[in-house]
C-alpha positions as CSV (number, residue, x, y, z in Angstrom):
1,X,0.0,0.0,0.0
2,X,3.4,2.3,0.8
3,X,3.8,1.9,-3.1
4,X,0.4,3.9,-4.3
5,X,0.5,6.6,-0.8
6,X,1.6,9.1,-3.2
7,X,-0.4,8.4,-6.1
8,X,-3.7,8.0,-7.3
9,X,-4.0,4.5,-8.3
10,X,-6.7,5.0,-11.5
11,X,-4.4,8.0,-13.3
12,X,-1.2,7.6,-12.0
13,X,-0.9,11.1,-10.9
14,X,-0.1,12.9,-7.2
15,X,-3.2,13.1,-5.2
16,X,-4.5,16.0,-3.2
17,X,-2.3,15.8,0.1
18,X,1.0,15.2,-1.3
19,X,0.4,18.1,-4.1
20,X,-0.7,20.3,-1.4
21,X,2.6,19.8,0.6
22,X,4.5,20.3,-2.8
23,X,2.8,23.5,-3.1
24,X,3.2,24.6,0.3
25,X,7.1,23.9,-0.4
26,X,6.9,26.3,-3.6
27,X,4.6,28.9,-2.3
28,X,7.5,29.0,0.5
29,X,10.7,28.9,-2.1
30,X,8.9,31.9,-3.9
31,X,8.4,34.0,-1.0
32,X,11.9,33.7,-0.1
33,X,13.4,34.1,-3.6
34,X,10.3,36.6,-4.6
35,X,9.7,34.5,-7.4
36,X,6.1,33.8,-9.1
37,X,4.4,30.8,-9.6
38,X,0.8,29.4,-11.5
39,X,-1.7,27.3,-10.5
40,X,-4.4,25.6,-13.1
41,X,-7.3,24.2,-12.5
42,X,-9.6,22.4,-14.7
43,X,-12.2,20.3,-15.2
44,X,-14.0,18.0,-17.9
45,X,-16.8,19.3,-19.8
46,X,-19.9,17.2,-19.8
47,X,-18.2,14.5,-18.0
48,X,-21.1,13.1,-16.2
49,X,-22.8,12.4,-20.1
50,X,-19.8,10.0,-20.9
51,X,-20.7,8.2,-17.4
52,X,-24.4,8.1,-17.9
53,X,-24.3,7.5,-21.8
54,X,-21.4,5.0,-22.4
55,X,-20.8,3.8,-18.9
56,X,-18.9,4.2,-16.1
57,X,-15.7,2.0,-18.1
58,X,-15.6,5.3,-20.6
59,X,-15.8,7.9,-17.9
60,X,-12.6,5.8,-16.2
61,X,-10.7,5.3,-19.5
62,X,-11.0,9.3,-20.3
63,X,-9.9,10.0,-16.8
64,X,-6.8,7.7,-17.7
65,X,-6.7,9.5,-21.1
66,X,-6.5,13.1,-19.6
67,X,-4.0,12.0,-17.1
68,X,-2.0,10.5,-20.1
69,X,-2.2,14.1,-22.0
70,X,-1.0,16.0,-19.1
71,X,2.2,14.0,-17.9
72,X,3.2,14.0,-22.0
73,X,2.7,17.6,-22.1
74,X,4.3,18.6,-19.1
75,X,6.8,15.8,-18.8
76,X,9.4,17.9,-16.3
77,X,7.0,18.8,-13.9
78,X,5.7,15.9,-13.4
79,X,5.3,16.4,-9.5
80,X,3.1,19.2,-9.8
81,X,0.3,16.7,-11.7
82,X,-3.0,16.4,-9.4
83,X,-5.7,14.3,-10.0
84,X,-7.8,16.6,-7.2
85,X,-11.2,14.9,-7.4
86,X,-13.8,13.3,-9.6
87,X,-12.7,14.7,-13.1
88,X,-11.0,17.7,-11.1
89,X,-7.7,18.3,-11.7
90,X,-4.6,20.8,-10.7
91,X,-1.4,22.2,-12.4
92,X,1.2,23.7,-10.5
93,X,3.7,25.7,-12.6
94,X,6.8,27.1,-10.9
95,X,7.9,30.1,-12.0
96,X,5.3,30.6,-14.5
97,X,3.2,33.7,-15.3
98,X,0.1,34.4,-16.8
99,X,1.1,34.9,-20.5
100,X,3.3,31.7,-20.0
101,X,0.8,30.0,-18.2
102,X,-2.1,30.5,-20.5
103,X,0.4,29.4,-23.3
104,X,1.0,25.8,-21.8
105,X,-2.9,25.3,-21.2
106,X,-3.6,26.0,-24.1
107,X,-0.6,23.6,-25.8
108,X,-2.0,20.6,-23.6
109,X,-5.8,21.7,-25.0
110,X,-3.8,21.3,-28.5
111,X,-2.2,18.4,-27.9
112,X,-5.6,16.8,-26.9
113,X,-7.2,17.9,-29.8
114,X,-4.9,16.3,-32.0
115,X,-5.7,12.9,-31.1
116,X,-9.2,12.9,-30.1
117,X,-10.5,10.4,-27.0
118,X,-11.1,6.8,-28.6
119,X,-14.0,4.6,-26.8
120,X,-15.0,1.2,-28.5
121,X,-14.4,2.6,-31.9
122,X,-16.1,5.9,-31.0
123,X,-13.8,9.3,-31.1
124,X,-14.7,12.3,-28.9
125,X,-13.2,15.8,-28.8
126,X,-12.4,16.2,-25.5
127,X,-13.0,19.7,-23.9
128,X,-11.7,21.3,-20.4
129,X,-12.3,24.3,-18.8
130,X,-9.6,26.2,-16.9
131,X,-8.9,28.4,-14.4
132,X,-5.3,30.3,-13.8
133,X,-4.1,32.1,-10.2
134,X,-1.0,34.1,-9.9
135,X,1.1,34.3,-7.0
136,X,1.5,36.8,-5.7
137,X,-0.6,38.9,-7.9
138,X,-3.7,37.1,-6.9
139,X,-3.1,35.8,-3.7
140,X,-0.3,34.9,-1.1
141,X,-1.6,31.8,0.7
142,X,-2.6,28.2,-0.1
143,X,-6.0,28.4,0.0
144,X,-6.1,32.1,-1.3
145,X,-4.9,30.6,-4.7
146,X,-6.5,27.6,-5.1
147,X,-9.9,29.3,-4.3
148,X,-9.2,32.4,-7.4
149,X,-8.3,29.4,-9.6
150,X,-11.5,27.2,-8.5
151,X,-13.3,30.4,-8.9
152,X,-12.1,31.0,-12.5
153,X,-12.8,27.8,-13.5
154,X,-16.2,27.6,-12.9
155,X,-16.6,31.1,-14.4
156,X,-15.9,29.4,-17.7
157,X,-18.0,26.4,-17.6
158,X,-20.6,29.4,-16.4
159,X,-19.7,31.3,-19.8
160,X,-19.7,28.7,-22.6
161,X,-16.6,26.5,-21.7
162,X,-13.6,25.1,-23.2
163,X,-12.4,28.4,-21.9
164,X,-9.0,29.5,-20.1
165,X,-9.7,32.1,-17.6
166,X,-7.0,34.1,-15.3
167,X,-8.5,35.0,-12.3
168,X,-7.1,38.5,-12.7
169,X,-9.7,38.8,-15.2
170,X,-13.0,38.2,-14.0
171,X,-14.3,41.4,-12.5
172,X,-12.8,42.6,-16.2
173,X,-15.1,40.0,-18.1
174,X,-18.1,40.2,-16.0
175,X,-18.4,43.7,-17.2
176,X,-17.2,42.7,-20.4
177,X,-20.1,40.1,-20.6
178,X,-22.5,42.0,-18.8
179,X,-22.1,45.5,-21.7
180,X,-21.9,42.5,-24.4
181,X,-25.6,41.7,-23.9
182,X,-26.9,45.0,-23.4
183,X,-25.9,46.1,-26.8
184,X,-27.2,43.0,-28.2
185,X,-30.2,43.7,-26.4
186,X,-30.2,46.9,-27.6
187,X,-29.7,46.1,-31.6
188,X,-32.6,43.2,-31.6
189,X,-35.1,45.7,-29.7
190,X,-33.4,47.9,-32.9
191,X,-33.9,45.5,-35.7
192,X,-37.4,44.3,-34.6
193,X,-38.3,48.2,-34.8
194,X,-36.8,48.2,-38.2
195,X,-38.6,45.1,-39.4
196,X,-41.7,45.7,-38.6
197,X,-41.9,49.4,-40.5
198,X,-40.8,47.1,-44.2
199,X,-42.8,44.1,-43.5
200,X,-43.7,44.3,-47.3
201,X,-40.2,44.1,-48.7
202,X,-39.6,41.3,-45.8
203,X,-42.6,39.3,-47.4
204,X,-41.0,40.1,-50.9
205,X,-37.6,38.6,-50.3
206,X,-39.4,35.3,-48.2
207,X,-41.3,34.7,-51.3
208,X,-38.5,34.8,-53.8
209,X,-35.8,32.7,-51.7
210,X,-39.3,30.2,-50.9
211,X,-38.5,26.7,-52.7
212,X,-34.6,27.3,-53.8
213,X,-31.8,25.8,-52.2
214,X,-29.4,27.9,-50.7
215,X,-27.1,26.1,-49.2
216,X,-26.1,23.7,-51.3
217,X,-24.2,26.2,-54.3
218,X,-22.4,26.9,-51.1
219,X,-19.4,24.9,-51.5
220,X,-18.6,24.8,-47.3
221,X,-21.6,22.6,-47.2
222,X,-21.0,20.1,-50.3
223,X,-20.8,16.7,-48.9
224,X,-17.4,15.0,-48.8
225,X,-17.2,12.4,-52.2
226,X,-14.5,10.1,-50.4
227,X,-14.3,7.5,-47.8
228,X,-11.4,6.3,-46.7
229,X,-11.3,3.0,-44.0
230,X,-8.0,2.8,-41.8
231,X,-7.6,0.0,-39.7
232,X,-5.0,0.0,-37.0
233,X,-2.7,-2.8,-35.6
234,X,-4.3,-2.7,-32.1
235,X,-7.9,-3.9,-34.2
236,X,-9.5,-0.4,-34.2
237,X,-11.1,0.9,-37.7
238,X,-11.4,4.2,-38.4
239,X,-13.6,5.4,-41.6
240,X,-13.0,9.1,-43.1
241,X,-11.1,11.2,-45.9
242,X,-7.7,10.9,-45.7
243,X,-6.7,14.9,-46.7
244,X,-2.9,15.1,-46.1
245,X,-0.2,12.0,-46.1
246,X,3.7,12.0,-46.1
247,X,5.7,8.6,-46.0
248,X,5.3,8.7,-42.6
249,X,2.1,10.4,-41.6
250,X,-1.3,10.9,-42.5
251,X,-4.4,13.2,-41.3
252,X,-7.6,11.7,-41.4
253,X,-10.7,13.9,-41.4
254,X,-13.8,12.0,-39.8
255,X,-17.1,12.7,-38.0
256,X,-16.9,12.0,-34.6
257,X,-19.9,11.9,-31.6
258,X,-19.8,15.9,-32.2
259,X,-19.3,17.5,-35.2
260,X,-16.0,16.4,-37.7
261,X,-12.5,16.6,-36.5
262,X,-9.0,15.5,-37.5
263,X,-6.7,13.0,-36.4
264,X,-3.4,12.6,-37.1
265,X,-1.9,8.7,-37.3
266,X,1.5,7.5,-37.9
267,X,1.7,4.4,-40.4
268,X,3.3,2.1,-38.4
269,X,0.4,2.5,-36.5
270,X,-1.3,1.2,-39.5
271,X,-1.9,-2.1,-40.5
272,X,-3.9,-1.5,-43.6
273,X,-5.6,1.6,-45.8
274,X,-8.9,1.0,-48.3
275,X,-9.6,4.0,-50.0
276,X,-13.1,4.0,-52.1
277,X,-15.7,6.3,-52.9
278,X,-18.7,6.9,-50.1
């Protein structure tokens, strides 16, 4: 049991106590040396779907995923990896700032974009909203810190998600947010006033677009003539339009659970490529 006292045995990661400890060691180093440090925190969006929808088996696997993602993208700071609590987790970043800290977060966000979740054949963009504190600009105590980032967080799952958001921000946004939708407020009340003093041209222009097909002369929305089916060596098959390929590499462009995303493959990966028309 010794072994996994440090570690939390489903991700692999440092759980809450001993991450706490190594941040009460760096919030101390930085006072002394009057150096700055980052803390991230971020969740999973719409976790509790892939529990309800697929199972509990997916929600573990992405968990597993996630933690995989993080430890390859921040491979020397390994220590300051935190599983903190359901699909909760924490970044520490010594000696990081906010520009430099946004700029990691949002390299890890890349990094799991590139090669989407993959669940019984099934790929899912995987989304995460994020919350940054700065010491000592935001606070100068444990608990100070991880309450701006917890705060921050939920301000962009509040706001839309898949969002970064420094804590140094938020009174900034809220007001941001709040002038946002009065002026939108103020152009519909605007347009509907507008509209209703030409409702004859309106009815003009409905009845000549009525029974023509707009959309599809617009080539964004022409459907894709080629499907491609890669299977893999571990057994998985993949169908979609291969769109770039080197020797080495190739980028397949496929529809996953929501919307159409790429994913890049190596070919050794590969065990064999059909290409045919859909």
């Amino acid at each position: 049991m010794a072994i996994h006292a440090e570690k939390d045995l489903l991700t692999g990661l440092s759980l809450r106590k001993p991450f706490l400890q190594y941040l009460d060691e760096t919030l101390l180093d930085s006072r002394l040396k009057k150096k700055y440090f980052s803390i991230a925190f971020f969740d999973l969006d719409k976790f509790k779907r892939y529990n309800d929808t697929y199972s509990h088996d997916c929600g573990d696997q992405l968990l597993r995923y996630v933690a995989s993602n993080l430890r390859l993208s921040f491979q020397k700071n390994i220590r300051g990896l935190c599983r903190y609590g359901g699909d909760e987790f924490v970044i520490l970043l010594p000696e990081t700032g906010a520009k430099e800290a946004v700029k990691q977060i949002a390299q890890f966000k890349r990094n799991m974009a590139s090669r989407p979740f993959l669940y019984k054949n099934k790929l899912f963009k995987v989304r995460t909203s994020c919350g940054i504190s700065i010491f000592p600009k935001d606070s100068t105590t444990r608990d100070g810190l991880i309450k701006k980032a917890d705060s921050a967080m939920y301000f962009s799952k509040k706001h839309g998600r898949n969002l970064i958001v420094l804590a140094g921000k938020i009174h900034f946004l809220h007001l941001k947010y709040f002038f946002t939708r009065l002026l939108l407020l103020a152009a519909f009340i605007g347009s509907m006033t507008m509209l209703s003093q030409f409702e004859p041209a309106k009815k003009m222009v409905m009845e000549k677009l009525s029974g023509t097909d707009i959309i599809s002369k617009i080539p964004f929305f022409k459907k894709i003539q080629y499907q491609d089916t890669i299977t893999l060596k571990n057994g998985n098959v993949m169908e979609g339009t291969i769109t770039e390929e080197t020797d080495t590499d190739l980028v397949l462009s496929m529809k996953l659970a929501e919307g159409r995303g790429s994913i890049y493959l190596k070919k050794s990966e590969i065990s064999d490529i059909q290409r045919g028309r859909k």
